[in-house]
N, C-alpha and C positions, 0 to 999 in steps of 0.2 A: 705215784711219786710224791707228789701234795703230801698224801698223810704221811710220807716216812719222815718227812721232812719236816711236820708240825710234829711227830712223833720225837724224835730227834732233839728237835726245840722247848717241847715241853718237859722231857728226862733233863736236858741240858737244866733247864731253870729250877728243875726240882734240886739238881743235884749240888748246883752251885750256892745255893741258901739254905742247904742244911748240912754244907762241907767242911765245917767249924766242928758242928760235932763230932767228927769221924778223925779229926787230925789231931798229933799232938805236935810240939815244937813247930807252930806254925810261922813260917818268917811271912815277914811285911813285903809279900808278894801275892800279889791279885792271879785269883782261879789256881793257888797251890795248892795240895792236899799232902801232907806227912801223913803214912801211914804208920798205927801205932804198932801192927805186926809186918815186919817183911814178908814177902810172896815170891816166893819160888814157883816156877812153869819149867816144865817138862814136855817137847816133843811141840816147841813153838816153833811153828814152819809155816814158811812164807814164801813167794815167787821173784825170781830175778827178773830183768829185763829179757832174759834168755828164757824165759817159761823154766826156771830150774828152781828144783825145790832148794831153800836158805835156812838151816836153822838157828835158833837164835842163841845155843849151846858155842854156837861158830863165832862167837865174839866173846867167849867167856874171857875171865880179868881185865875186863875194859868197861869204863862208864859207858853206859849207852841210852840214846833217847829215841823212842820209839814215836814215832809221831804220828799217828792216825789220820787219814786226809780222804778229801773227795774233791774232785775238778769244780763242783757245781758250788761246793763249799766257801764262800765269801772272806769267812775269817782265815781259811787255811792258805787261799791266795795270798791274805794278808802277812802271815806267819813265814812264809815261806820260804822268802828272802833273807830275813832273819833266820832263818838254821842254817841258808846255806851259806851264810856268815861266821855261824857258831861253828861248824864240822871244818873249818880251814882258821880260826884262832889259832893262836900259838900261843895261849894262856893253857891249852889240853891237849896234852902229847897221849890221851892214851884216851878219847871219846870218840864215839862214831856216831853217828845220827843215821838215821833209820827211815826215813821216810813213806809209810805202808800205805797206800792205796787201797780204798775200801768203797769204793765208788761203785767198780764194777764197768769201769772204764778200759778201751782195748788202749795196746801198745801201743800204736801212734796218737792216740789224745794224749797220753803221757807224756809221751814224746814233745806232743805239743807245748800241752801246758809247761813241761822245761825248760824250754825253748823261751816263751813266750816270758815268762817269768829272770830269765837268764841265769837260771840254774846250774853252774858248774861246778861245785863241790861234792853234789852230793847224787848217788846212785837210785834208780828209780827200782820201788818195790811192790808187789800188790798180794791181794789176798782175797783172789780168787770167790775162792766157797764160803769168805766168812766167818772159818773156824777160826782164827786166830783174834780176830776181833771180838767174836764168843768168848775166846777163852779168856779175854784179859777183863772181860763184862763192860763192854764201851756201853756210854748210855748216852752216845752226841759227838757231832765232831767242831773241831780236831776234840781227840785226844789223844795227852804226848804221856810215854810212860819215862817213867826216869830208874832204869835197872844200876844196881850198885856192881862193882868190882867180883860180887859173892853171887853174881847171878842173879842176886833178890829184887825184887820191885821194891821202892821204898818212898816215891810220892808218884802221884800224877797231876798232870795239868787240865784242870777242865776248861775247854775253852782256849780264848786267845791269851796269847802272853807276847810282850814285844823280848825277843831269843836276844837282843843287842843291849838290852835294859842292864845299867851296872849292874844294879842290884843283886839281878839273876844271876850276870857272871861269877860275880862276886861267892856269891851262896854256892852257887854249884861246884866252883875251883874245892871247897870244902871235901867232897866226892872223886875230885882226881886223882 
């Protein structure tokens, strides 16, 4: 557990100082990444609170923020609260937030952690096998993906970001 977790930490740091060069249209927000081509995913499924497979086809023409998390995870505690701030705004009548567990955490820690955190906006979701976290290429957590209207990825967040930050709102209202 030690090494996934220096493993984790050290992609994390790779990825966040050489994430300038990979972005274009970078705004003046910390751990954003613009991607200069959109991504399309096909056959992105994920688990509800009910063990039920979610795919992510099932929110299509809606912004959506994918947030990658783990219980043990310090900064996604941190985050946390912050989205589930962002998914009940009424600046975005047409975003959902996402919240993916990738811990490998059973249902009642979730539970917990929700609880514990005072999580009432937002639905608890996990991923299981890992495929989905595979498939998006997480290299550290959190990572939030930012899907456009068109289904496409079109930035990610490495790392923490404060969800309440004007700035972000502000930027992101852009995508509604």
């Amino acid at each position: 557990m030690k090494f996934l977790v220096f493993k984790f930490l050290v992609i994390f740091l790779y990825l966040t100082t050489t994430s300038l060069s990979y972005s274009i249209e970078q705004p003046d927000i910390k751990n954003i990444v613009i991607n200069k081509d959109k991504k399309s995913y096909k056959n992105a499924v994920f688990k509800d609170i009910n063990n039920q497979d979610i795919n992510l086809d099932n929110f299509a023409n809606r912004l959506i923020i994918i947030n990658f998390w783990a219980t043990w995870c310090v900064p996604c505690r941190e985050e946390m609260p912050a989205l589930d701030l962002l998914q009940s705004n009424k600046r975005f009548d047409n975003l959902i937030v996402l919240p993916i567990n990738v811990g490998g955490d059973d249902i009642p820690k979730l539970k917990i952690f929700f609880k514990e955190l005072n999580i009432k906006n937002l639905d608890i979701y996990f991923d299981p096998t890992i495929n989905l976290a595979n498939k998006f290429l997480l290299r550290g957590l959190p990572t939030t993906i930012l899907i456009n209207k068109e289904s496409q990825e079109f930035a990610r967040i490495l790392g923490y970001i404060d969800f309440e930050s004007e700035k972000f709102i502000n930027w992101l209202e852009n995508f509604n």
